[in-house]
Every structure is written in structure tokens, then in C-alpha cells.
C-alpha positions in Angstrom: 104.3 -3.3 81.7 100.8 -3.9 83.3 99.6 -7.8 83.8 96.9 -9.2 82.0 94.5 -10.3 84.8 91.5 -13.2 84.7 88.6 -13.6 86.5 86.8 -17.1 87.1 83.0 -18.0 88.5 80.9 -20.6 90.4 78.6 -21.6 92.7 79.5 -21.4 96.5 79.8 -25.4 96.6 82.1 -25.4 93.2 84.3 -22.9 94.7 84.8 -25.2 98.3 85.2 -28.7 96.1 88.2 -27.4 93.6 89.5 -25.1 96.1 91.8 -23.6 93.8 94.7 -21.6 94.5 94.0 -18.1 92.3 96.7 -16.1 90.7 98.0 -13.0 92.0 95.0 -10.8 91.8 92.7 -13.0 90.1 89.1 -12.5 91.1 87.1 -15.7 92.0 83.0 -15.1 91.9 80.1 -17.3 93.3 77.0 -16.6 91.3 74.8 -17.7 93.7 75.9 -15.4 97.0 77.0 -12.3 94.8 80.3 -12.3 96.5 84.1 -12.6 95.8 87.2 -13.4 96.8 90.7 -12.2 95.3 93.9 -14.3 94.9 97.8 -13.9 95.9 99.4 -16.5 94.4 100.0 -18.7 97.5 96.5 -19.3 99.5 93.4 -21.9 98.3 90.6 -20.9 97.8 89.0 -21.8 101.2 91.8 -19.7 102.9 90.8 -16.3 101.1 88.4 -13.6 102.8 85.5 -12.6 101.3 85.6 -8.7 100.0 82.9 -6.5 101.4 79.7 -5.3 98.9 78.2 -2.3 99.2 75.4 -3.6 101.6 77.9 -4.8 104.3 79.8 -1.3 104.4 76.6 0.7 104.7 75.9 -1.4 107.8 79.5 -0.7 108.9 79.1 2.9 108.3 75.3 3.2 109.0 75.2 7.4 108.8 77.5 7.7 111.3 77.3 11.8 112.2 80.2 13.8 111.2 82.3 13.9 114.3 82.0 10.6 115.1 82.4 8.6 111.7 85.4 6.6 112.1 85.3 3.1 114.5 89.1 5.6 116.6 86.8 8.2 117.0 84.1 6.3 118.4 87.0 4.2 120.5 88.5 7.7 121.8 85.0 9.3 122.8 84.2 5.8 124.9 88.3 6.2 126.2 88.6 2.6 125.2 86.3 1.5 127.9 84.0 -1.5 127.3 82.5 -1.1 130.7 81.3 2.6 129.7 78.1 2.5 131.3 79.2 0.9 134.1 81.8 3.3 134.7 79.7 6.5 134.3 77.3 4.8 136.6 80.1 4.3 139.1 81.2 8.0 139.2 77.7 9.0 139.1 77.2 7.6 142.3 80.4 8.8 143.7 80.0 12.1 142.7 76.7 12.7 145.1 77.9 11.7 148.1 81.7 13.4 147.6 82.3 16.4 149.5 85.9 17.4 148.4 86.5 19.5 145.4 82.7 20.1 144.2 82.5 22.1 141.8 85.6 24.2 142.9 84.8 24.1 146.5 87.9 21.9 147.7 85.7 20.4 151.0 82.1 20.8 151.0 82.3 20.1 155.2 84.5 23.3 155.5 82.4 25.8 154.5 81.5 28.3 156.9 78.2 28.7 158.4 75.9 32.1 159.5 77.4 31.3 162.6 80.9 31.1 161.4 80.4 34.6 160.0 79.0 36.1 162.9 81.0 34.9 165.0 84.4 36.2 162.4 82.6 39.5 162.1 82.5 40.0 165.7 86.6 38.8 166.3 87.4 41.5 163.7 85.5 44.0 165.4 87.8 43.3 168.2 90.9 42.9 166.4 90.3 46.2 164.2 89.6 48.1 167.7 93.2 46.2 168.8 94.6 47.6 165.6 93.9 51.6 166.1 95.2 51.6 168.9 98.5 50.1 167.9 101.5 51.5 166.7 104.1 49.1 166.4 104.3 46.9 163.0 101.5 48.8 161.4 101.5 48.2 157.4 105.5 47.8 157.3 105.8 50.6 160.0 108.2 49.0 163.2 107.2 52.0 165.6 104.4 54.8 164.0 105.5 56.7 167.0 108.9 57.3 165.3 107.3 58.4 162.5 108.5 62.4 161.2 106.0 65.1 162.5 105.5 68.7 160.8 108.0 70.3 163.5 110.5 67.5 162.3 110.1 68.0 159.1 110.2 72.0 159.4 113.7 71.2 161.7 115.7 69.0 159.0 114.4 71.8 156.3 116.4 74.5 158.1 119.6 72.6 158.6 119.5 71.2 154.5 119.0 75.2 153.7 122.1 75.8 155.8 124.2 73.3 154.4 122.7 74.2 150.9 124.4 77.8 151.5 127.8 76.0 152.7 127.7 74.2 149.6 127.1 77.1 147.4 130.3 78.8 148.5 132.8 75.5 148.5 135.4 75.3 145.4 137.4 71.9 146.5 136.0 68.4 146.0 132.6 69.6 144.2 130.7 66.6 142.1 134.3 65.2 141.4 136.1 68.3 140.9 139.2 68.4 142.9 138.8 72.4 142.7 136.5 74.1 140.9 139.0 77.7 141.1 141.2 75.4 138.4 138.3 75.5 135.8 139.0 77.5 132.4 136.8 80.1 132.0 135.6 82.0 128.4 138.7 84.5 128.5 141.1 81.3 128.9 139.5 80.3 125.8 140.1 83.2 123.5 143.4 83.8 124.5 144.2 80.0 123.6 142.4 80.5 120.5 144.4 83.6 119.5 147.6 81.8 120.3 146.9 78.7 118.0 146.8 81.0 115.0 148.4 78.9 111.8 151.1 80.0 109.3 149.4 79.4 105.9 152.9 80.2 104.0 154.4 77.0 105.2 151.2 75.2 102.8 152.1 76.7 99.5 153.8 74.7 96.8 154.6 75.0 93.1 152.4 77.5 91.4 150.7 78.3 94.1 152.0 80.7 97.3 150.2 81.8 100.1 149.3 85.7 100.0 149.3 87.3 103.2 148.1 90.8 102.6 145.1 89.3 100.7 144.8 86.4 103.3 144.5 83.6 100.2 146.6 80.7 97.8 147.3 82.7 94.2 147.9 80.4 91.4 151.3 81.6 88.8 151.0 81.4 85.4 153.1 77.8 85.1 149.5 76.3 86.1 147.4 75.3 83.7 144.4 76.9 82.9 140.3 76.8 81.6 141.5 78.2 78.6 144.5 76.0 77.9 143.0 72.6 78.6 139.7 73.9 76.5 141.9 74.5 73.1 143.7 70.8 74.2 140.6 68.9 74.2 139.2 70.6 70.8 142.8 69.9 69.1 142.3 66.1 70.4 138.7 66.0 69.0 139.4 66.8 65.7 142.6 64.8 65.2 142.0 61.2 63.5 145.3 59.9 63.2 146.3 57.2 66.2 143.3 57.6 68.4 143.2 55.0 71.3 145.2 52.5 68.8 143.8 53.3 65.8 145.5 54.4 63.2 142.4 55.9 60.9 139.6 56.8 63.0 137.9 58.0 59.5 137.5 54.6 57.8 135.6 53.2 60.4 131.6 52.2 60.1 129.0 54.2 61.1 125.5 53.2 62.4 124.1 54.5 58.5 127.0 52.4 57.0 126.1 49.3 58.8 122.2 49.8 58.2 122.7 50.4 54.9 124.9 47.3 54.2 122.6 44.7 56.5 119.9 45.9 54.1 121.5 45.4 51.1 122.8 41.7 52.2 118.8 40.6 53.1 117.7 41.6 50.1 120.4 39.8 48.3 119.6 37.0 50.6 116.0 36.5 50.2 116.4 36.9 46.3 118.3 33.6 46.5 116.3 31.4 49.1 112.6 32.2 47.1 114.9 31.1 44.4 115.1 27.6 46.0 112.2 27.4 47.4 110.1 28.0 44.3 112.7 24.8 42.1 111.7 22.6 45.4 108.3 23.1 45.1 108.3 22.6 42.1 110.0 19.2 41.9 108.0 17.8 44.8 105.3 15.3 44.2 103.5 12.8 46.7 105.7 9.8 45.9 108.8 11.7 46.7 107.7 11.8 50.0 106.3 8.4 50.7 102.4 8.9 50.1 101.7 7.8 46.8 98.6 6.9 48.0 97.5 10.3 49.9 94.5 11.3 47.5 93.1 7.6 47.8 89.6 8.1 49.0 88.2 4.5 49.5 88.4 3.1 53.1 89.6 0.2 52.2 92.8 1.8 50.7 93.4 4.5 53.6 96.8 3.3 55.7 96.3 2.4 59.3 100.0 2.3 61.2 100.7 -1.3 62.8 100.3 0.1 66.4 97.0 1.2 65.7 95.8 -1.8 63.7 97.6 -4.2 66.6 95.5 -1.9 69.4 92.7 -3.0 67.4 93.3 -6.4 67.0 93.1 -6.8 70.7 89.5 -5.7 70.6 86.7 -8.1 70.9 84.7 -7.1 67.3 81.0 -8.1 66.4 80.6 -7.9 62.4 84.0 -5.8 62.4 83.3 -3.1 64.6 85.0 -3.5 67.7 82.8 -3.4 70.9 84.0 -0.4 73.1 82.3 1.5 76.2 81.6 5.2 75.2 83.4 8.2 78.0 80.4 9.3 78.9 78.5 7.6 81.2 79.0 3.8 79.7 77.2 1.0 80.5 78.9 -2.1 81.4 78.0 -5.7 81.2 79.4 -8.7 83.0 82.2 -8.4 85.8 84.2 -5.5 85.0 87.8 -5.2 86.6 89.7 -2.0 87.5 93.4 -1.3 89.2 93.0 -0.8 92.8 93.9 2.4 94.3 96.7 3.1 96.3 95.5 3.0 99.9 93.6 7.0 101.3 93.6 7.7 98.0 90.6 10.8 97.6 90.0 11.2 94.4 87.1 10.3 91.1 88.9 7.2 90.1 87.0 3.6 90.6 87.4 1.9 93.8 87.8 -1.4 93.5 86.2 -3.8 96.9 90.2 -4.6 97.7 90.1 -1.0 98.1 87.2 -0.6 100.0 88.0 -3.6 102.2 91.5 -2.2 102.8 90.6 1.3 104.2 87.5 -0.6 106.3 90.5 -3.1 108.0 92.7 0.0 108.7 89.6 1.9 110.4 89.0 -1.2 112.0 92.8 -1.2 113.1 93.1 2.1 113.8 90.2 1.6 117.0 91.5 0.9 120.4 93.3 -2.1 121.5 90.0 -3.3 124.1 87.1 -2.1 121.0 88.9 -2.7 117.8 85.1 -4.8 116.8 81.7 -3.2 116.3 80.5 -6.0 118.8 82.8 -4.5 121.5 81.9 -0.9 120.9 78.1 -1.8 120.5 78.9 -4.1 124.0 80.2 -0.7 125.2 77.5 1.3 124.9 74.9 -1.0 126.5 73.6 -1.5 122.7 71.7 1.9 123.3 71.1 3.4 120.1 69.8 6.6 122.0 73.4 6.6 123.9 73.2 10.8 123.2 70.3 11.0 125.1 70.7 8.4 127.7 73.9 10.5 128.5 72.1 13.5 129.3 69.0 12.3 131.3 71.9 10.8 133.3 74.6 13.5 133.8 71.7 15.9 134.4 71.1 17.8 137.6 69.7 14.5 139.1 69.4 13.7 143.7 69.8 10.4 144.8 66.6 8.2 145.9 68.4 8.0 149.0 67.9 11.2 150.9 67.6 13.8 148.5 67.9 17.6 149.3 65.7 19.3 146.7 65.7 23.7 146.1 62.9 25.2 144.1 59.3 24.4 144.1 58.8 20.2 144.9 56.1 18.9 142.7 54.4 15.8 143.5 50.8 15.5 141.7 48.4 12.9 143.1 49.0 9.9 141.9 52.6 10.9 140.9 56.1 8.3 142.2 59.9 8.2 142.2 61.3 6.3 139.4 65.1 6.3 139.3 66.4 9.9 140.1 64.8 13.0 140.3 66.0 16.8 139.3 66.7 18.9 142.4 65.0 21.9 140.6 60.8 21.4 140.5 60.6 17.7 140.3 57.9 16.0 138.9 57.7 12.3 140.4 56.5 9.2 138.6 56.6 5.6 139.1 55.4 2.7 141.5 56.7 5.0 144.8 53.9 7.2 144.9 53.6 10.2 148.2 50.8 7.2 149.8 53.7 4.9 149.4 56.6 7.1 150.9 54.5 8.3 153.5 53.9 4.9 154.7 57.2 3.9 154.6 58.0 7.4 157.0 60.1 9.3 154.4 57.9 12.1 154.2 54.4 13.5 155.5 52.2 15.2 153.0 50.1 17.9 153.8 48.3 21.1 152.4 51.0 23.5 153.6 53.6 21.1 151.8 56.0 17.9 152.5 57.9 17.6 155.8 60.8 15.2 155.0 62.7 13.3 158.0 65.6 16.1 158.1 63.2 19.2 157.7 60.2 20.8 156.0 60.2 21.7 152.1 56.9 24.0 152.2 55.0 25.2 148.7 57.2 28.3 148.7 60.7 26.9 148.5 64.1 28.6 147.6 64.7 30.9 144.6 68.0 29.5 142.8 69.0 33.0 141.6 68.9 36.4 143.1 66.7 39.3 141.4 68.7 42.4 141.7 66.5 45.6 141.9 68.4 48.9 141.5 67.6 52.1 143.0 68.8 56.2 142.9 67.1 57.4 145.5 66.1 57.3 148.7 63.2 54.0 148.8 60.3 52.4 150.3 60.0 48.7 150.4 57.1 48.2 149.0 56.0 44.5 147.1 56.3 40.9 148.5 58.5 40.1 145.3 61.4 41.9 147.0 61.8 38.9 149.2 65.0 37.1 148.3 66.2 39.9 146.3 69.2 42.1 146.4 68.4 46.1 146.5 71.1 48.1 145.0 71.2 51.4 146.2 73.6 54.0 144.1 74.3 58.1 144.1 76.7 60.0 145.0 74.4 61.7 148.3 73.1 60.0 151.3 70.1 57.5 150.6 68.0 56.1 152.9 66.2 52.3 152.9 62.7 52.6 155.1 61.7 49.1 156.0 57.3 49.7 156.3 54.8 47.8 158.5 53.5 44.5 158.4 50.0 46.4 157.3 51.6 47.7 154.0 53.5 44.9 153.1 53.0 41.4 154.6 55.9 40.1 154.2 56.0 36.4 156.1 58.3 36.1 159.4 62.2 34.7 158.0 61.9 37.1 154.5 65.3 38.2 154.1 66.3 41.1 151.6 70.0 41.8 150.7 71.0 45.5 150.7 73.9 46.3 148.8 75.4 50.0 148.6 76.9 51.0 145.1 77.8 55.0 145.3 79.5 56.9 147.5 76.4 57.8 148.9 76.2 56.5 152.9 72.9 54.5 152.9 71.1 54.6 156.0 68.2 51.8 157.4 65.3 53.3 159.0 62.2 52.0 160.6 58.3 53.2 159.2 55.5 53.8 161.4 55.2 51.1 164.0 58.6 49.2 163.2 61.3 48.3 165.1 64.8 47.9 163.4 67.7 46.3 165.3 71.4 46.5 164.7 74.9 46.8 165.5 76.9 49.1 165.8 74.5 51.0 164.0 72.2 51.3 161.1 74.3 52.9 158.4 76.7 50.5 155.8 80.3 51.5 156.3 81.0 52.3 153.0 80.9 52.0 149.0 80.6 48.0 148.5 79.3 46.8 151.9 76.4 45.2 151.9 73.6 44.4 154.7 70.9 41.6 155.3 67.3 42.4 156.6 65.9 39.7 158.5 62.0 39.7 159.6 62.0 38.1 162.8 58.3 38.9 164.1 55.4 40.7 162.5 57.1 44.1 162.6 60.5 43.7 164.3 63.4 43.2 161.6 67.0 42.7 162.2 70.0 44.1 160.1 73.4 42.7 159.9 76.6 42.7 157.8 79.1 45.5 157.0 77.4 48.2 159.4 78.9 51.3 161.1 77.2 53.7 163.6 
């Protein structure tokens, strides 16, 4: 049975003067802060927690986006660090100067160098001359000199025919036969067969004997036959004397003599019970059931059962009519009261503030040991309410003040400084450290054809980050200064050729390089136009499907090729 519960109000100050003890679940209000505290039976009034209103949780919850809307998840995407800042800071800065697995590269310092490659290319040339002319371990192969030639092969042919021919003609020890003269051939069979023949006369029995001449079984006349058990089975159907146990099969009931009788006996039935039914109606009357007054018509005089009337008495009534909340949509006065709901309960009933204060405490709880408080997690994210963003702008593609080595085009406008850290590709710099200030201080020197830094010069042309691919059928020209930096693709099935023109068709600048790549099976082939020289080694032709070359412009109309090349 449920238990009646109270509810009691007062100021702020009354509450903290009695300091009561409330009852379990008793609700204590101050009128003056709008906010309450709940009892259990045991604690005063100064030792109870205040319940959360509806302000305080929106300030806990504050539109917190859908992936992140509980204080855990928040914990878990900070991994329980309250120095988060500090240590993405940290392994920002370690990352730049690192050299060991960058981005899958497992030590920056080790990779190899236009040198390095040259200088491999050239030891395999040696080693794949070494190689041809070797003939011990090759591929597997202890001695290729060993190795079967044609008049081997035509010598061990004429001795397998011969022993083939031996073979042929051998009877004893042949695939596991001791001696294949002992085998039993197709006459050895029939005459077996014929000699297995049975005596059928030895199967016969009484009534039946075997017939030789006629090769079959006849049947004598003490068998019985179709005829004799048909005229046995007709006597036994008409017979009605001591059939299966009874002694009279013609006395028994038939489905007509069975219908016949159930009718008969509802009839008689339903003769008798309207009988009844019609003297009990017509004796009853409304005070020999209990309602003499059933056809009273004034309210006063209608009967109310005692559950009802004590349900009613419990009702707080104005002028009689007791004063109840309509189901739709009521509107309530005062402090109303409600259960509270068992704790993650999700669905339409009231939640009480115990509720609410409950599931706040266990998301609360729930958040990791070092930021189980909003303080600590705000502490935690340097009390940025832009975190998102912060975050980006400082995981980006960012170089280090300290000497930075930038790709792309460098952009520094007049009037333009370094603030913080700048993005390798096309910065843009802003700030107090203008170019006048960094050239005065010797970290660059500014001039029209670009900026020289201390390690090197970044000119207005810079570095492409990707390389365009241009694909080609047919033999080709070279013929537009975009095809610096690019890779040529050249793909068919017959011979192509590449035809590098003069410094009067195309200017390209001395140090353009051009990648050459070929695709088919087509041998490509670099020539020189009018008035070009072309230098290479060990020829001027890729080796095959897959190789590729690099054109390098190395005076106004001298080029040199090198890569995968064959003569």
C-alpha cells in the first residue's frame, strides 16, 4: 500500500533556524529562493542538498551536440586529461622536429638521396652484367651448365621408348600382378558360368513343384485359389451372427438411427427448458433480486457502493463537487507531488527533481576519475568555447617559427608578419614580424625575384605539391611550359617516340624536369629537335613496359635523360 506523503514551506532563514529533520520523502520548500530539499528520515534540514530546477540543468546540459552530450563522453574525448592543451601542445612540438616514423616513413634521415639512386642504379648495372654471365645458383639453379639440352632430351626419349617396348611384352610383376598369364580371361568366365547352373527341383514344396520341361513352379489344385477365397469373403460379408464378438451385427445403430434419435431428444429437450424459462420469468420481479429501488430516478435516491462513496470522501469538495484535475491537459495549482521514477527510466511519465538530480549525479559519476566536475573539464579545455576550432587551426599543416621549410608559392604582402605558425603550402604572414623585421634580424633577404632564406632560395615559382599527368598515344612533341613538373604517359602497343624541341619553341628555364613514363608495350624512344643535344646512358630508349625516365634541362638546349634506359 502506497504512503501518504506531506510537503512543508518557508523562507530560506525559517528553514536554517528549525532545522527540522523531514520524513522519508517529504519535500521541504523555501518561498523565497524557489528551491527544495527532500527528506530521508535521518538527516536535518541543514544536512540535505538542494534538488536541481530546470535553469540549473540547462546550464549543465547547455546544447551539448549529439556525440558529445554526456559529462564520460566529454571525459573520453579529452582521455581524462586536464592538461589537454598542454599536452597537444607538447606533441605538437615534438612532432616537427621527429624524424622517425613520419607519416609511415620509419627514419626521415634514411631516405635515399639522387645520389643514392644514381649511384644504386649504376652497382646494378654492374651486378646484372655479373649476373649474365653466371651460371651457378641462378633462380634455384646450383650449376645452369648441367642443365638438359635438346640432344639430352632427344637421348633419354629413345631409351624410355625402348624400355616402353620391354614393358609391353613382360607378364611377371606388372602394377602388382605377380603374373599377368594367371589372369581369367572372358572364356574362363562362361565356362564358370555354365558350370554354376542351379537345380530348381530341390525349391519346390507342397502344392507347388518345379517343372523342368516348361522351365517354371506349377501350383496343384490343394492351393487355394482367386475363386475360392472370392466366394469365402462374400459368405463372411453377408453372415451377421458372431462377427468380431458380436452376437447380432443387425441390431446395431446406424448413422440414420442415431440422427434420428439426437433429433428427437433436442426437441424434447428444448420443449421442457422454454417451459422453465418462461415460469422464471415470470415470477421474477426487481425485489427478488435486490433492486427494489432500480426504477428510482431522483439523484438523491440512486445507490453509490461504499468504495466509491469512501474514494470520494477523500476528495477535497467546494459546494459538493469534489475539485479534480481533468486528463487532458490539466492545470495545476500549488506544489504538486508525483512518484519518482525508477532510475534510466525513458518514457511519458512525470519526472520528479529527485529524478532529475539522480541521473545528473550518475552522469557526473560516470566521467573520469581526474574530470568528474564541469570546472575540471572546462579547466581542461583552456575554457575555450571554440575548442573545435582551436583544434584545427592547431593540428593543421602548420612550420615551426624556427626554421621553417615551406613548398608552394610563399606569400608575404607588404606590410604582412609571422604570428605563431604558418602553413607550409602559400602562407600568408601577419603579425608584429614583418619581411623589414626578419630581414634585419638576417633570416631572410627579400627581393623582386623572391626570398633567399639562410639555408637556400624560395623564388616566386616554387614547387608543385602534386604531379599533373598528361597522357599520350602517339608519337609527341613537347610543346607548352606547363609540362614542367609533369609526368608524360606514353601508351600503344608500337614504337613511340618523345622529341624534346629547342629553347626557341619552348623556353623552358634551365633545371625544368619532366617525368616520362612508358605504359604499352610500345618501346619509347627520346630524340633530340633541331639544334638539341640529348645525353644518356646506355642509351635513349626505356627498357620496357613500366620504366620510367627523367628529362633534366641543364643549359639552354642541352638536356639530360636518366632512369630505367636501355640502348
Amino acid at each position: 500500500m502506497a504512503t501518504r506523503m506531506q510537503q512543508r514551506r518557508g523562507t530560506a532563514a525559517q528553514w536554517t533556524a528549525a532545522n527540522p529533520v523531514l520524513a522519508a520523502g517529504e519535500i521541504g520548500f523555501e518561498t523565497d529562493t524557489s528551491k527544495f530539499k527532500m527528506g530521508n528520515g535521518s538527516s536535518a534540514w541543514t544536512a540535505l542538498t538542494y534538488f536541481a530546477n530546470a535553469a540549473e540543468l540547462a546550464a549543465i546540459i547547455d546544447g551539448a551536440p549529439a556525440l558529445l552530450n554526456t559529462l564520460d563522453e566529454l571525459a573520453l574525448a579529452l582521455g581524462d586529461d586536464p592538461q589537454f592543451l598542454t599536452t597537444i601542445a607538447t606533441n605538437l612540438s615534438t612532432h616537427a622536429n621527429d624524424t622517425t616514423n613520419i607519416h609511415g616513413i620509419v627514419d626521415t634521415n634514411t631516405l635515399a638521396t639522387l645520389t643514392n639512386v644514381n649511384a644504386a642504379i649504376q652497382a646494378a648495372d654492374g651486378a646484372l652484367s655479373t649476373h649474365t654471365a653466371d651460371t651457378t645458383s641462378v633462380h634455384g639453379i646450383l650449376d645452369t651448365s648441367l642443365l638438359a639440352t635438346t640432344a639430352n632430351v632427344a637421348t633419354a626419349l629413345s631409351s624410355a621408348t625402348s624400355a616402353l617396348t620391354t614393358h609391353s611384352t613382360d607378364t611377371t610383376d606388372v602394377h602388382g600382378i605377380v603374373n599377368t598369364a594367371d589372369l581369367v580371361t572372358q572364356s574362363d568366365l562362361t565356362d564358370a558360368i555354365s558350370g554354376a547352373e542351379v537345380d530348381f527341383s530341390t525349391y519346390g514344396g507342397t502344392g507347388i513343384d518345379w517343372n523342368s520341361v516348361n522351365t517354371r513352379f506349377d501350383i496343384d489344385s490343394t492351393v487355394a485359389t482367386k475363386t475360392y477365397a472370392d466366394n469365402a469373403v462374400s459368405t463372411h460379408q453377408e453372415d451377421t451372427t458372431n462377427v468380431h464378438g458380436i452376437a447380432d451385427t443387425s441390431v446395431l445403430a446406424t448413422a440414420t438411427t442415431v440422427a434420428t434419435a439426437k433429433s428427437e431428444a433436442i426437441a424434447a429437450a428444448g420443449t421442457a427448458a422454454d417451459t422453465k424459462v418462461s415460469t422464471a420469468v415470470a415470477a421474477l420481479t426487481k425485489s427478488s433480486v435486490g433492486l427494489a429501488n432500480v426504477d428510482n430516478t431522483s439523484d438523491a435516491n440512486k445507490p453509490v457502493s461504499t468504495a466509491v462513496q469512501t474514494a470520494l470522501d477523500l476528495k477535497e469538495t467546494v459546494a459538493n463537487v469534489a475539485l479534480k484535475a481533468p486528463l487532458a491537459s490539466p492545470a495545476l495549482t500549488g506544489v504538486p507531488t508525483a512518484p519518482t521514477a525508477a532510475a534510466a527510466t525513458n518514457t511519458t511519465q512525470v519526472a520528479t527533481t529527485a529524478y532529475v538530480r539522480g541521473e545528473v549525479a550518475a552522469l557526473v559519476n560516470s566521467a573520469g576519475a581526474t574530470l568528474d566536475t564541469l570546472g575540471e573539464i572546462a579547466t581542461a579545455l583552456g575554457n575555450d568555447a571554440n575548442l573545435s576550432t582551436t583544434l584545427t587551426t592547431a593540428i593543421g599543416l602548420k612550420a615551426p617559427i624556427a626554421s621553417p621549410t615551406f613548398t608552394g608559392t610563399v606569400t608575404i604582402p607588404a606590410g604582412a608578419s609571422i604570428s605563431g605558425f604558418a602553413p607550409l603550402a602559400s602562407p600568408t604572414f601577419t603579425g608584429t614580424n614583418n619581411v623589414a623585421a626578419l630581414t634585419a634580424s638576417g633570416l631572410i633577404t627579400a627581393s623582386a625575384s623572391g626570398v633567399a632564406f639562410t639555408d637556400g632560395t624560395q623564388t616566386k615559382e616554387g614547387v608543385q605539391s602534386r604531379t599533373p599527368i598528361i597522357q599520350k598515344t602517339a608519337s609527341y612533341t613537347l610543346s607548352a611550359l606547363s609540362e614542367r613538373d609533369s609526368m608524360i604517359e606514353m601508351g600503344s602497343a608500337s614504337a613511340l617516340t618523345l622529341t624534346v624541341p629547342s629553347n626557341a619553341t619552348v623556353a623552358w628555364p634551365v633545371g625544368t624536369s619532366i617525368d616520362i613514363l612508358q605504359t604499352g608495350a610500345g618501346q619509347v624512344t627520346i630524340t633530340a629537335g633541331a639544334g638539341v643535344t640529348v645525353n644518356g646512358t646506355p642509351g635513349l630508349k626505356l627498357r620496357t613496359q613500366w620504366s620510367g625516365v627523367t628529362l633534366f634541362k641543364r643549359a639552354t638546349d642541352t638536356w639530360v635523360v636518366y632512369g630505367d634506359l636501355t640502348a
